[in-house]
C-alpha positions as CSV (number, residue, x, y, z in Angstrom):
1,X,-22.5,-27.3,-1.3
2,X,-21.2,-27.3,-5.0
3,X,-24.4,-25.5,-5.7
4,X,-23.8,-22.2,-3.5
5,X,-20.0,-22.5,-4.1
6,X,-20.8,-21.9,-8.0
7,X,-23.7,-19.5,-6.8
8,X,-21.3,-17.5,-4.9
9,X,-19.1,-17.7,-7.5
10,X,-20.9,-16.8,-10.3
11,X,-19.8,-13.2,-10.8
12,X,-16.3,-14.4,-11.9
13,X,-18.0,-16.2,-15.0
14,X,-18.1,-12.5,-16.4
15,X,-15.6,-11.1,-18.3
16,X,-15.3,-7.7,-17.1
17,X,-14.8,-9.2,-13.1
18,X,-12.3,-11.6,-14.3
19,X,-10.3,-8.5,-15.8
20,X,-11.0,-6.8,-12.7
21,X,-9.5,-9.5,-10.7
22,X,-6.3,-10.1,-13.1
23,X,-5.5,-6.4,-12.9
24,X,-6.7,-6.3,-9.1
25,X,-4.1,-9.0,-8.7
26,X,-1.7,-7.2,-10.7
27,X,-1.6,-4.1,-8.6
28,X,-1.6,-6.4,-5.4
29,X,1.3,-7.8,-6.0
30,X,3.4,-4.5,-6.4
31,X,1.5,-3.3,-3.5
32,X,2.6,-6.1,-1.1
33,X,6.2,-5.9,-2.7
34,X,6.4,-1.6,-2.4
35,X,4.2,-2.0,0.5
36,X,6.5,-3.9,2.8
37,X,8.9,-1.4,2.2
38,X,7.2,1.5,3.2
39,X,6.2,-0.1,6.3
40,X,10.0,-0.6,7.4
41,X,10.9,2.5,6.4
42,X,8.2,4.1,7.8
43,X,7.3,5.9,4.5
44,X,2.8,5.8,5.0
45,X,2.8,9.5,4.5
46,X,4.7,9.4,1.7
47,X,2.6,7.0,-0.3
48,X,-0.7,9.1,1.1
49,X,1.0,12.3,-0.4
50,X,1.6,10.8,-3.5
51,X,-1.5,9.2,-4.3
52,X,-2.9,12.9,-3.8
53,X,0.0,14.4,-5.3
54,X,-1.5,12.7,-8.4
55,X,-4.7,14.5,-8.4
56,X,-3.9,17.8,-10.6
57,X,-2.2,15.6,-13.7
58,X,-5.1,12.9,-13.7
59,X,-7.2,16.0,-13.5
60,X,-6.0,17.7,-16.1
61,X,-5.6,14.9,-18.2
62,X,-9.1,14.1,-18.0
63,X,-10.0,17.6,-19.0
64,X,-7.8,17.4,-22.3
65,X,-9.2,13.7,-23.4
66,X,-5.4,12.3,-22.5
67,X,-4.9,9.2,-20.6
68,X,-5.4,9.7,-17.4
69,X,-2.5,7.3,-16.5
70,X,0.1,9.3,-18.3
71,X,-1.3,12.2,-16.3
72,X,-1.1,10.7,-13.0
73,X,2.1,9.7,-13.1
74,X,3.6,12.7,-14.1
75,X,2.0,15.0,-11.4
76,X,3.5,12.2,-9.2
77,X,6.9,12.7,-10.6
78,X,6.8,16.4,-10.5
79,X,5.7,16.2,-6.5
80,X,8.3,13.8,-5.9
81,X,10.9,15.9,-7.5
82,X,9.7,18.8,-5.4
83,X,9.7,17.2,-2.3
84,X,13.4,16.8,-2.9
85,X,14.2,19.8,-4.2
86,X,12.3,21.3,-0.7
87,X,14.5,19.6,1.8
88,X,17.9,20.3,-0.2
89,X,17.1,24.1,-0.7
90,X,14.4,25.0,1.4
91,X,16.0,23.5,4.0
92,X,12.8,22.0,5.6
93,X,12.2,18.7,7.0
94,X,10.8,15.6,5.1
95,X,7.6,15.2,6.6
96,X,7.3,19.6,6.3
97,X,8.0,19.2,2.4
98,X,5.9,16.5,2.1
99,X,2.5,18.5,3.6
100,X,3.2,21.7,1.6
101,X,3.2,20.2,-1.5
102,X,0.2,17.5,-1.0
103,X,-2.0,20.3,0.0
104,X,-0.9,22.6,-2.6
105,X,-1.0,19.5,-5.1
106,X,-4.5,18.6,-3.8
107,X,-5.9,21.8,-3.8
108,X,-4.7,22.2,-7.4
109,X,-6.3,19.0,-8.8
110,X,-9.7,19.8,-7.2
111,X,-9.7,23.4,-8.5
112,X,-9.3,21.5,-12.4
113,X,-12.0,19.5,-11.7
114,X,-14.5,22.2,-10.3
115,X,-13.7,24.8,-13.6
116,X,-14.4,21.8,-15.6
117,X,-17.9,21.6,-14.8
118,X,-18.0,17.6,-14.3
119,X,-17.1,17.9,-10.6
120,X,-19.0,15.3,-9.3
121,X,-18.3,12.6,-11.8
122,X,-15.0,12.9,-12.4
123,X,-14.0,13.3,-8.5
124,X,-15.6,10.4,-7.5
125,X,-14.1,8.3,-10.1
126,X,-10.1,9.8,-9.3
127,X,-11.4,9.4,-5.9
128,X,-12.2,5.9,-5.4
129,X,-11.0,4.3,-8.7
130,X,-13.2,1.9,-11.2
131,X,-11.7,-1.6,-11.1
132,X,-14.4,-3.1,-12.4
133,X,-13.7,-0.8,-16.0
134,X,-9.6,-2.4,-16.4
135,X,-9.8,-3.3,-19.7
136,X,-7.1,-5.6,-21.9
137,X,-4.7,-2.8,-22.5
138,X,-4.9,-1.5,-18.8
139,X,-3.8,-5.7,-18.2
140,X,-1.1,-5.1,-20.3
141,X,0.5,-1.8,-18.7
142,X,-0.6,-3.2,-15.3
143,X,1.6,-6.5,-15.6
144,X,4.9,-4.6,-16.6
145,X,4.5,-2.2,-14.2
146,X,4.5,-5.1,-11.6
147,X,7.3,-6.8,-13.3
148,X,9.5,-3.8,-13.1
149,X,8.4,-3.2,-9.3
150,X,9.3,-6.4,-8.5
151,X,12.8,-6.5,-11.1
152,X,14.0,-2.7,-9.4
153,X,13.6,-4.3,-5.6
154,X,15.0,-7.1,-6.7
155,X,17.9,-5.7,-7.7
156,X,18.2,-3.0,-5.3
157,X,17.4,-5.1,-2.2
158,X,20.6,-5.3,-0.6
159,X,20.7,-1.4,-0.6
160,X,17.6,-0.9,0.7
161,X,18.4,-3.6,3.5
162,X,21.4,-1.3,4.5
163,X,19.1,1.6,4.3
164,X,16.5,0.2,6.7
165,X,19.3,-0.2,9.1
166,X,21.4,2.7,8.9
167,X,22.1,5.4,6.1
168,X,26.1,5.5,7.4
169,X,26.7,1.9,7.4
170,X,25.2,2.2,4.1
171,X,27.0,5.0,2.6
172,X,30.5,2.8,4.1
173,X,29.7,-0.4,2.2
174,X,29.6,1.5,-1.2
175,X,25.6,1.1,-1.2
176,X,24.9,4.5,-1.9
177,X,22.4,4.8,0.1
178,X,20.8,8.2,-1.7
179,X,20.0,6.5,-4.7
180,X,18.5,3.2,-2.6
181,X,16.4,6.2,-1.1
182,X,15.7,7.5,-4.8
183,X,14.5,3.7,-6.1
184,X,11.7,3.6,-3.1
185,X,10.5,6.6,-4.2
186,X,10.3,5.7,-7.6
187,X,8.8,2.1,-6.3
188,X,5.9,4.1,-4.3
189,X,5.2,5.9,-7.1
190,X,4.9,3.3,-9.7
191,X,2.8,1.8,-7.2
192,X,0.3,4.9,-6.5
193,X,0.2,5.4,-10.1
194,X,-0.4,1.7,-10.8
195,X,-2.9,1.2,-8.1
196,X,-4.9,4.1,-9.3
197,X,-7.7,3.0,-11.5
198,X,-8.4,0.1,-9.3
199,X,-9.1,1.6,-6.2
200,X,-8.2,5.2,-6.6
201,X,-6.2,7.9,-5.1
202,X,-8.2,8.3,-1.8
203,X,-7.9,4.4,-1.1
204,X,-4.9,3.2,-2.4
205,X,-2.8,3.8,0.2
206,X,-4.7,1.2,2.3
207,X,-3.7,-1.5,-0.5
208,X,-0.5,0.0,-0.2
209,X,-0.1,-0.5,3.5
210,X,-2.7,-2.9,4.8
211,X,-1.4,-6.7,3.2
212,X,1.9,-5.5,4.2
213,X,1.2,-5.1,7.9
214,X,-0.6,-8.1,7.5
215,X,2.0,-9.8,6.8
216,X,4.2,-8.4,9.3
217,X,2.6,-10.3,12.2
218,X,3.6,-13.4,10.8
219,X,7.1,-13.0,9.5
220,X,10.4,-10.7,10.0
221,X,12.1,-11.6,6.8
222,X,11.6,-8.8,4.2
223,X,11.5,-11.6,0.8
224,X,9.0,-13.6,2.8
225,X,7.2,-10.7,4.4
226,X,6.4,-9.4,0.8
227,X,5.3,-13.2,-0.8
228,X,3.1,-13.0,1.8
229,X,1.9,-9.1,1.8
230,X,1.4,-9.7,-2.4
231,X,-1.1,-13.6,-1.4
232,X,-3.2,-11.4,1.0
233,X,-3.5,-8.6,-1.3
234,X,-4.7,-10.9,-4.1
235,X,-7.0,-12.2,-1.1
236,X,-8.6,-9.2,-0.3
237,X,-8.9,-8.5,-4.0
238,X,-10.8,-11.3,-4.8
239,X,-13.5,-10.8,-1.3
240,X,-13.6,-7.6,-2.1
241,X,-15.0,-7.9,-5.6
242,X,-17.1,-10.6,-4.2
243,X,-18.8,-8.3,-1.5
244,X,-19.2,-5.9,-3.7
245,X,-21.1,-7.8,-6.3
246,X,-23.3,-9.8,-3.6
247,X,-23.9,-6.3,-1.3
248,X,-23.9,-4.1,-4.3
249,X,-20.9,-1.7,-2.9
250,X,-18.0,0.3,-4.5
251,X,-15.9,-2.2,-5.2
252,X,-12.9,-0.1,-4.8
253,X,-13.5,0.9,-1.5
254,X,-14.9,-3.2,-0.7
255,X,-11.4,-3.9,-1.8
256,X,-9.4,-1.8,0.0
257,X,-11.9,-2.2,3.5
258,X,-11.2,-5.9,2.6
259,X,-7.6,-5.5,2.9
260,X,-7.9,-3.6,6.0
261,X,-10.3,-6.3,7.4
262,X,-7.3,-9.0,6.7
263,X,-5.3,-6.7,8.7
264,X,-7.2,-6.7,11.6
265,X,-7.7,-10.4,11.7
266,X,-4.3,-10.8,11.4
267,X,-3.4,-8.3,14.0
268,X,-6.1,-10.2,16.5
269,X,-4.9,-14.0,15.7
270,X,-1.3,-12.9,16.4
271,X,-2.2,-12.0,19.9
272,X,-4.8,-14.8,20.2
273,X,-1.6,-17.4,19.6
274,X,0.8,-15.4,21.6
275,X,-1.9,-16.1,24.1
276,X,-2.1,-19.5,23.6
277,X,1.6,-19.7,23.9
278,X,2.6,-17.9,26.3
279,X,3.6,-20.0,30.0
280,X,1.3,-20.6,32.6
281,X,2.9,-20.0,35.6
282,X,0.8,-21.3,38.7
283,X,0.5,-18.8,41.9
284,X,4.2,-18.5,43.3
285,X,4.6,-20.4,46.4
286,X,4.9,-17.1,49.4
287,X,8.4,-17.3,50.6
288,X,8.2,-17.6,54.4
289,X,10.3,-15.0,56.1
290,X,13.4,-15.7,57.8
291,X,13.4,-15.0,61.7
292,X,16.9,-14.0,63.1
293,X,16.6,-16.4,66.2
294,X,15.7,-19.5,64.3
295,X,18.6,-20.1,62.6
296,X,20.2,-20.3,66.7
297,X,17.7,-23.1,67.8
């Protein structure tokens, strides 16, 4: 038994997976703390728009020789910014802003990429993100992004609470709920941006999304929804990079259909207990009818 534990192992004895796993980690943790967020608030289209929004800057910065990071997150910025800008003077709806500007921000990043004549390469690797290439410095910006993921909804939890319930009651209490609103934006895209290189910008909204619903079947409590959201995203960071060594997949996409598979299972023990649970009545007893002339005798 010791010998295919340490056989299955293994792949962790090497450097480069154990920063893949550290920085996997990393990003899991703000996932499953954004994450659970965006789930309440219903906000999935959001983080999907974002993490394409990102596409021209990561583009471009590639192009240029810039970190690609940098990049990213400002082509997020700017999309966010937009989308606001849209619904205060363009007077469209949320989820209207939000599509005009991820195609036209998609369809900008892949029109970089084509006139730069590396198409292939560099779209599959903005695509579906290379965890297994986080180096020491990417550990670095990695763990103060999380910390300042988790320090903002920290701090701004009791806003966002009131948010979650109503933007009125909210905007009575002194809350303000506009810029509670304004912080989960910025949260989602630190987390996009963050969660880039390890799984990319097609995937990362399933790291985004899946540990939180996970969780979500097991508690209602948003502090304990997101402890648990952030342990089952460092779960399904850690089989992923194991399937992926062992199989020889992406390990990107292993991680992210790893954290989709916890989902499920999640999803399917819930009901499987609710089952378990739930009264057995026996057959009810027919009630005999009542006869008018009985009741006389």
């Amino acid at each position: 038994m010791t010998f295919l534990t340490s056989g299955l192992l293994e792949p962790f004895a090497l450097d480069f997976l154990q920063r893949a796993l550290l920085g996997g980690s990393l990003v899991a943790v703000l996932c499953g703390v954004v994450g659970t967020w965006v789930v309440v608030r219903g906000m999935a289209f959001l983080g999907e728009a974002l993490a394409h929004g990102m596409l021209p800057g990561v583009a471009l910065a590639t192009v240029l020789g810039l970190p690609v990071m940098a990049g990213g997150a400002v082509s997020a910025i700017v999309m966010s910014l937009g989308i606001g800008a849209l619904q205060r003077r363009g007077r469209l709806s949320y989820d209207t802003s939000i599509g005009l500007l991820f195609v036209s921000m998609l369809a900008l990043g892949v029109i970089i990429i084509s006139h730069s004549g590396s198409f292939a390469t560099d779209a599959t690797s903005i695509l579906f993100g290379d965890i297994l290439a986080i180096a020491a410095d990417d550990l670095v910006l990695l763990a103060i992004a999380a910390a300042v993921g988790v320090a903002v909804a920290a701090v701004a939890h009791r806003s966002l609470v009131a948010l979650a319930l109503d933007a009125r009651i909210a905007s009575v209490l002194g809350l303000r709920p506009r810029a509670a609103q304004a912080a989960l934006v910025g949260l989602v895209t630190l987390a996009v941006v963050a969660s880039y290189q390890a799984v990319g910008s097609l995937l990362v909204v399933g790291l985004l999304l899946a540990p939180a619903v996970a969780a979500g079947q097991w508690t209602a409590r948003i502090p304990t929804r997101m402890l648990l959201a952030a342990a089952l995203g460092v779960v399904a960071v850690f089989a992923g990079l194991l399937v992926s060594w062992h199989a020889g997949t992406a390990a990107g996409a292993s991680v992210a259909a790893a954290a989709i598979a916890l989902a499920g299972a999640s999803w399917l023990c819930r009901v499987i207990l609710d089952t378990l649970r739930s009264p057995r009545h026996s057959d009810p007893i027919p009630a005999v009818p009542a006869t008018t002339g009985s009741a006389n005798r």
